[in-house]
N, C-alpha and C positions, 0 to 999 in steps of 0.2 A: 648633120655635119657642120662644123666651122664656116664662115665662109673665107674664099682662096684667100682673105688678103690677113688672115688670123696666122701666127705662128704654126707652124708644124707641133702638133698634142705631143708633149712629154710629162708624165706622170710616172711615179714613184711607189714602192710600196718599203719602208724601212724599218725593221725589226730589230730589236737587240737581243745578242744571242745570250739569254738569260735562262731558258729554259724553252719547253718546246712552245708550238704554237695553240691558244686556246680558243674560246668563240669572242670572246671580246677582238682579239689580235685578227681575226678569220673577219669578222666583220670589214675591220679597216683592209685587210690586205684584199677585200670581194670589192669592197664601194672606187678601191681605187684601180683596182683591173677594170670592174666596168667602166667608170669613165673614161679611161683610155679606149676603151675597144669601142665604147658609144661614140667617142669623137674620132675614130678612126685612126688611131695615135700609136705609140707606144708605150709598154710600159716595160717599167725595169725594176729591181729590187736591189737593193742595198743594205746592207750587213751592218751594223751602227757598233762595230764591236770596239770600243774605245776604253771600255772600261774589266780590263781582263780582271782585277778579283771579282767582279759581278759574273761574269760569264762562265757558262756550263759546259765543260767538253762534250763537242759532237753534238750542240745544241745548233751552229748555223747550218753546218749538213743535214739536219730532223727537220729546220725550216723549209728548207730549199724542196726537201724531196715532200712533205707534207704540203705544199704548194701544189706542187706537180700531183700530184696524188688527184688533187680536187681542182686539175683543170688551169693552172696559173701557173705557169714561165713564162721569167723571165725577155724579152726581144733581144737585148745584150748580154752579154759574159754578167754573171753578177758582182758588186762591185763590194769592196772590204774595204771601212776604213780604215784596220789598222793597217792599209797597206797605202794613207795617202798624207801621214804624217809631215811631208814635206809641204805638200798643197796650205796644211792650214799652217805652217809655221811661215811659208808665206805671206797669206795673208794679214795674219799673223803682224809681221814686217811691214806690212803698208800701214797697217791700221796705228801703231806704231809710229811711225816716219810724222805720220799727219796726227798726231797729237792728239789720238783718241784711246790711250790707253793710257792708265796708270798701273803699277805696283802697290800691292795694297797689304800691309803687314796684320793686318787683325784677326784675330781668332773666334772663331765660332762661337764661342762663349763671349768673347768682346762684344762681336757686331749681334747679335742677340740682346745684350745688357743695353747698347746704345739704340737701338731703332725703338723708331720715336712708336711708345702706344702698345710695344711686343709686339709691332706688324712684321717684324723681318725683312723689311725694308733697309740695304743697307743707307745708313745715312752721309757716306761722302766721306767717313771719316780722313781717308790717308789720299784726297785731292791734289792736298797742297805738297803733298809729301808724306812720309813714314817716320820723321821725324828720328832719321838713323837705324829706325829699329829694319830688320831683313824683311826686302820682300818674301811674301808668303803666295801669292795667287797677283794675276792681272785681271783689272775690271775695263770696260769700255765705258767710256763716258756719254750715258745718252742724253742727247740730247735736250734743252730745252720747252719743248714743244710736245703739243699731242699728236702720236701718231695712232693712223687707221688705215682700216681698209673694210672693204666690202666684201664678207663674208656669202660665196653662193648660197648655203643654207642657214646661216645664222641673219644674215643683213648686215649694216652698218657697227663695226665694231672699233673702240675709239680708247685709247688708255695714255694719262698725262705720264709717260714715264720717269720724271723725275720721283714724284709722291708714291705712284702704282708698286714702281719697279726698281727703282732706283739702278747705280751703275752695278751692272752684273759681270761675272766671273765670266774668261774666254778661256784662261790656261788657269787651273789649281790648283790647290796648295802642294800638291802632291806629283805635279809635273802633266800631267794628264790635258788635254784636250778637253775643254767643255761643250756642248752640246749644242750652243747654241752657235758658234764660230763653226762647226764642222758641219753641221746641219747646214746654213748657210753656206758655207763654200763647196760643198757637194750639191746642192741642188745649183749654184752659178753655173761649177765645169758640168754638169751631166744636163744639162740646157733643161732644167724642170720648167714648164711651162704651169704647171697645175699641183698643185701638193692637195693631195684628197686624204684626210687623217681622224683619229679621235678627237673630241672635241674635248679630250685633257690636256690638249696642246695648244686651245683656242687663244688665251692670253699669254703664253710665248709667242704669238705672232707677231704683234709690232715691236719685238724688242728685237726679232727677226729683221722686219724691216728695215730697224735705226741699222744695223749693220750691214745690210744687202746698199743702204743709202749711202752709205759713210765706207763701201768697199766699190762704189758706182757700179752695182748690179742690177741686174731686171727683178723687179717682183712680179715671182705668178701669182697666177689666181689661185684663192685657199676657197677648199671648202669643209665642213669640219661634220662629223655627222656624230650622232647618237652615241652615248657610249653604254656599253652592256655592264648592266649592274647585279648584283649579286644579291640575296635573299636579305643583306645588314642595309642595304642600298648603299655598299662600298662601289666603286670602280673594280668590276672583273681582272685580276691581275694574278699575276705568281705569287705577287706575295699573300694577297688574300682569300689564296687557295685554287686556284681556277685549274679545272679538270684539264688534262691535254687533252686537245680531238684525238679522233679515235677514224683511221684510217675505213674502216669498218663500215662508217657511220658516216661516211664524207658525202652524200648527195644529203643525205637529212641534213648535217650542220648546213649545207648549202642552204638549202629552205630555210632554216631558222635564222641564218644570216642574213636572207634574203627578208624575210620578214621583219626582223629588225632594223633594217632599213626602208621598212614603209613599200616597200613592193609587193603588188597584190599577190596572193598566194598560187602556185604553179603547181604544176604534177603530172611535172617532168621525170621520167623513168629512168634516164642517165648523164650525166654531167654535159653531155655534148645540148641535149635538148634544155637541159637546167641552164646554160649559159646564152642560149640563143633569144628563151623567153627573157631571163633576164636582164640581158643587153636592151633589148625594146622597151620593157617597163623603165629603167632607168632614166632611159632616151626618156621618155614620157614625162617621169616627175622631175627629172633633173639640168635635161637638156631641152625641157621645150619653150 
């Protein structure tokens, strides 16, 4: 356990409703229950549905209840962001007021043609201005400087965001909420203490940061774990085919998720026993 003078554990599990959930997404959504429940904490889940022509009807109710299925609800109401559009337009506004946003008119095939090498790095083009032409999307100006943090399972992770990352997209071309502004101001209001995720999120972290700094937020602790790869050794995903779990088969995918995450192997006969040895091993490799 923490000790008394640690924040109260809040940890997140957030999925976007794209399709249902697979063993890649089952991974992240097991590593992040367990640490909440090894630090004796809460956890909560959150809906990432910002992007409605991505999303599948009736794909965040298959998450919710395929959760449940294999042992994982929710502690609070589960929370939708299309239902917090206000929160980031907000934000939104401060970020805004204090001179960290621009309008940025250039087109995909622009900023493409201009970064410097074909890194896709945008180069700053419309800083000084858009030179009359319409804004198209709003970028955050990061900062100067390298930002980091200390990864629980990775260690020290460090990226000069001007070269790395250049200023990135908050609102899109297309009016839409970008992901990294709402990702951030959902984990401020729902008091995240701990974001436990894929480690295909590992270098979106400190661009996280420059904005959690430049919104005067708390940074939780990240920890980023393994990500399940597929026979191309693609990232397991919707788009590259990744089977749905199979309600059927839900204390097995537990083992093989468990497994995936470096937890010695169990055999455990129902989801109640599968969660109680897992919590312990957890503790072991991740909290001791």
């Amino acid at each position: 356990m923490p000790p008394s003078s640690s924040p109260i554990y809040r940890g997140r599990f957030a999925p976007s409703p794209t399709g249902p959930l697979h063993m890649g997404s089952l991974v992240s959504a097991l590593a992040s229950w367990l640490d909440a429940r090894a630090h004796g904490g809460t956890w909560l889940v959150r809906l990432e549905d910002l992007d409605p022509p991505r999303e599948v009807p009736g794909a965040a109710q298959a998450i919710v209840a395929a959760l449940a299925a294999r042992g994982m609800e929710s502690d609070e109401p589960v929370v939708f962001q299309s239902a917090r559009h206000a929160r980031y337009q907000t934000a939104f506004d401060a970020l805004h007021s204090g001179q960290s946003l621009y309008g940025c008119a250039c087109s995909r095939a622009q900023i493409e043609s201009d970064a410097a090498g074909g890194s896709g790095v945008y180069p700053g083009t419309c800083r000084g201005g858009t030179g009359g032409r319409p804004v198209r999307a709003w970028r955050f100006r990061v900062p100067d400087e390298r930002v980091g943090f200390d990864d629980r399972a990775c260690g020290p992770i460090w990226q000069y965001l001007p070269d790395e990352v250049g200023d990135f997209v908050v609102r899109r071309a297309d009016g839409l909420w970008a992901y990294q502004l709402a990702v951030v101001v959902d984990d401020a209001e729902q008091r995240i203490t701990d974001v436990v995720r894929g480690a295909d999120l590992l270098d979106n972290t400190p661009r996280q940061i420059a904005l959690q700094r430049a919104l005067d937020y708390p940074t939780p602790r990240y920890l980023h774990v393994p990500l399940v790869l597929n026979e191309r050794g693609e990232k397991l995903s919707k788009q590259t085919g990744a089977a749905a779990l199979d309600d059927a088969q839900a204390l097995d995918e537990l083992h093989r998720a468990a497994l995936h995450l470096g937890l010695h192997p169990m055999a455990a006969c129902n989801i109640g026993a599968f969660q109680r040895d897992a919590i312990t091993a957890w503790r072991e490799r991740y909290t001791g």
